[in-house]
N, C-alpha and C positions, 0 to 999 in steps of 0.2 A: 728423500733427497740427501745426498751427501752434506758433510758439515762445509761451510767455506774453507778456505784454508787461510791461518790468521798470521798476520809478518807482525813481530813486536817488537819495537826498537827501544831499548833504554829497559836492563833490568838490576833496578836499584831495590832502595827495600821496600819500595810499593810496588813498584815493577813485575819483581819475581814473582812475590805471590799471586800475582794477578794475572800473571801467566801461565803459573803453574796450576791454580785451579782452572785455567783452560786447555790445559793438558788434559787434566784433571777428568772435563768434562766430554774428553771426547775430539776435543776441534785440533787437526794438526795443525802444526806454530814452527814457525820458521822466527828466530831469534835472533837481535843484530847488538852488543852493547860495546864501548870501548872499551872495557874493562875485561879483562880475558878469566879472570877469577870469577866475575858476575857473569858470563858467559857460561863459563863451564860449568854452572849452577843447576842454570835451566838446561843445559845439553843434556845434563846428568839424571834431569826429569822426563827426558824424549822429543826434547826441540830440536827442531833442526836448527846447524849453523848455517846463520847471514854473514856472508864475508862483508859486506856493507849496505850501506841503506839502499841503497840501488839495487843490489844484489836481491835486497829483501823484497823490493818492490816489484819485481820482475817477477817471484816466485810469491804470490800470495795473492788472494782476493778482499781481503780487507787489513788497511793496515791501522795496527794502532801506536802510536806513538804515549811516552809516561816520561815524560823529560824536564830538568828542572826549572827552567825558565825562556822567557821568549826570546832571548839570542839562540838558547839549544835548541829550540823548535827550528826558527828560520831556519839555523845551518843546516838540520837533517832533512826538512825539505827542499831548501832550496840551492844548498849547497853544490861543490862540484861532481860529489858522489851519493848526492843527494838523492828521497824518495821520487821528486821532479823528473829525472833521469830515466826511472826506470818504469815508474807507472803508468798506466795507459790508462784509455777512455772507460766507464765501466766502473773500474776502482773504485774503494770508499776507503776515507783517510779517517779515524776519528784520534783527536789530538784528548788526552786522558791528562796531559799537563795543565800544571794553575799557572796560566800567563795572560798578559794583558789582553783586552775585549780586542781592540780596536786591531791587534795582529792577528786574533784570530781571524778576522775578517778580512785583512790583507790576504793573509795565506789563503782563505777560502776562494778570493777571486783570481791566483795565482792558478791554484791548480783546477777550478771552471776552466781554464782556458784549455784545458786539456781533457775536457769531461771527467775529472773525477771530482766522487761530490765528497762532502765535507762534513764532521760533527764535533762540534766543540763538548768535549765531555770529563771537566774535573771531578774530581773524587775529594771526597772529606769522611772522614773515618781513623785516619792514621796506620801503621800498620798492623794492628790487633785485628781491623775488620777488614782488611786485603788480605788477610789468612785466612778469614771465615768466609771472606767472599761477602762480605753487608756491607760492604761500603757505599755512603751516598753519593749518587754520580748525577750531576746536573747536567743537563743537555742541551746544545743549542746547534737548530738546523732544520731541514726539511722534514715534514711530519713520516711521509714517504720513506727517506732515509731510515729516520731514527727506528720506525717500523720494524723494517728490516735487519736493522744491525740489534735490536732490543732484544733476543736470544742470548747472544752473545756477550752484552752488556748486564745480563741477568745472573749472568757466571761469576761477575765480580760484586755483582749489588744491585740497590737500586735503581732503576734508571728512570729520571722525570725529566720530559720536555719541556722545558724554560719558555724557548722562541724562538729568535732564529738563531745563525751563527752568533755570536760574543754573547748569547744572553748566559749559554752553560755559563759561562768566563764571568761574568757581572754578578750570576746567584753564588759564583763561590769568593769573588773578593766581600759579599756581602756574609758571608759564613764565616772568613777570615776576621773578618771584621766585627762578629759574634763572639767567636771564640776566644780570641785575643784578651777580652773585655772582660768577659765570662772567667777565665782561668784567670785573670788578674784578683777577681773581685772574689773569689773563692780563696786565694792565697792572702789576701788583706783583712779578710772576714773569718779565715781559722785563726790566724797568731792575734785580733782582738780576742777571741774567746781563749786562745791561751794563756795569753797575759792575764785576763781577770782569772784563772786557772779553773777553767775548765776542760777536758780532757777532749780536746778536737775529733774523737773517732765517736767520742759520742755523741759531740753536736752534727756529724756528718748523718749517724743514725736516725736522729730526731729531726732531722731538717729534711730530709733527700727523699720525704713523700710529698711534703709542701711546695708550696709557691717558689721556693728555692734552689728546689730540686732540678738536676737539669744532667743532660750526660756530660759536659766538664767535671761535675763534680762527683758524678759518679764512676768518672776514669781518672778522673786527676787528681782529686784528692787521698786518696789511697799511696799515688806516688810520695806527695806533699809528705805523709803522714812516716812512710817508709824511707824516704831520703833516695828514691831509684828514679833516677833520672837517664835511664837507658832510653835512648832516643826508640821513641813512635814516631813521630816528629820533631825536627830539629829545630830547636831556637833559628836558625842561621836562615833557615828555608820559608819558617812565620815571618819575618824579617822582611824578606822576599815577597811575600804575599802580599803584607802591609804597605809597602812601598810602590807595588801595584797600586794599593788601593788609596792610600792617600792621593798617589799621582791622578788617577782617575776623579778625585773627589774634587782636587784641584782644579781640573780644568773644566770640570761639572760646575764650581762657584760654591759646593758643597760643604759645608760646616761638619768635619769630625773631630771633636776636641778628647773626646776619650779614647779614640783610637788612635789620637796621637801621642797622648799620655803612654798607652802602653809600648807602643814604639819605642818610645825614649827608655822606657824599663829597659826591655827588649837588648837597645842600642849598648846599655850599660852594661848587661847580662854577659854581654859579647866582648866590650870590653875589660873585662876580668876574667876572660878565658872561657866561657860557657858556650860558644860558640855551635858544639854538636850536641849539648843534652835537649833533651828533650820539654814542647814550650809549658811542661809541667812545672818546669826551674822556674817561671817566674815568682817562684815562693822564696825563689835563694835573694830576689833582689828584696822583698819587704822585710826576710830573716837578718838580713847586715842593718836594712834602714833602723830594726827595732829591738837588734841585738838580742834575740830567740828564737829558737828553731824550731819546726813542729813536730822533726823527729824526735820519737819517744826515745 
């Protein structure tokens, strides 16, 4: 059988690669982004152009959406040149952005009303494994659906069904909520072992088989160690995710006190200008608190 044909709207620096290894694999891709530079990126890899989301939605059979937050979702789907416009009955939507559960689940019963079905499916990896394509992709939605679309989702990573619509959404504010925590406590835990002077690349060797080990510390502390804070991910966008997930915990009646701690890191990061590097920096907020840095 023929590959579907895939409409992708938003290609940023997860985006592209995620698209391009669906180039890659075979599947023709009709591509839609605001940004006419990130446009001609993936044209330049054999996408077709989307003159807009409607556009895209008209000419594709599965569309996915890599967008940064849940106002950019609503508008592309529900907007006035929105994927709503142009999709019909049939259609499957799966949303690849980290935004709140409860709009994935709005939108899910927006577009039911027009028969097309829905998969909430965020990604955690950062851009290193939207290159290689192993990015972990949590899923939420009809078993049926995911079924189907799980080919396609295989070209970017892994894909696990959660449960239904917003659960994708909920396993990745709980991922966010890991990480956050995770790369804090690995930037607080090298500059003590620097200060007593010991040389951080070799506690990272002697620790990163153990109980301590974890892939934070085996992507992030190499940055820490090297001072390269070229965004995988951006400070500004973890930010984002955490503000999800407080708010979610909030109305949950839910107690996160260390992921609110990093937050406020986070918040400080940003306000000193750190705003696009990468949320590897949280090593730059404990470097000023303790006046040492880990770069050698």
């Amino acid at each position: 059988m023929p590959k579907p044909k895939i409409g992708f709207i938003g290609i940023g620096i997860m985006g592209f690669p995620m698209a391009k290894n669906l180039i890659k694999a075979g599947y023709p891709l009709i591509a839609y982004s605001l940004t006419e530079q990130s446009l001609s990126k993936i044209l330049n890899e054999g996408a077709e152009r989307g003159e807009s989301c409607t556009h895209v939605a008209k000419n594709c059979d599965i569309i996915i959406t890599m967008l940064p937050n849940s106002p950019d979702v609503e508008q592309v789907i529900l907007g006035e040149q929105g994927i709503l416009k142009g999709a019909c009955k049939g259609q499957i939507l799966i949303d690849m952005s980290s935004i709140a559960p409860l709009v994935s689940q709005s939108l899910a019963r927006e577009l039911e009303k027009k028969g097309i079905d829905m998969l909430d499916a965020p990604v955690s990896g950062g851009q290193e494994k939207a290159q290689s394509g192993t990015l972990a992709i949590m899923v939420g939605g009809e078993e049926e659906i995911f079924n189907y679309c799980k080919p396609v989702l295989e070209v970017m990573g892994k894909p696990i069904l959660v449960g239904d619509i917003g659960a994708g959404g909920t396993a990745k504010l709980v991922n966010q909520a890991i990480v956050a925590v995770n790369i804090a406590i690995v930037a607080e835990a090298l500059l003590l072992g620097k200060k007593a002077g010991v040389d951080p690349e070799r506690i990272v060797s002697a620790i990163k088989e153990g109980l301590a080990g974890s892939q934070c510390l085996t992507d992030k502390a190499p940055r820490m160690l090297s001072g390269n804070y070229a965004p995988g991910f951006r400070i500004h966008l973890h930010v984002k995710d955490l503000t999800n997930v407080l708010q979610t915990s909030q109305e949950l009646h839910n107690a996160m006190p260390l992921t609110a701690q990093v937050m406020e890191m986070m918040q400080a990061l940003m306000a000193d200008g750190h705003t696009e590097l990468d949320h590897a920096g949280l090593a730059l907020f404990y470097e000023k608190l303790n006046s040492i840095s880990l770069k050698k």
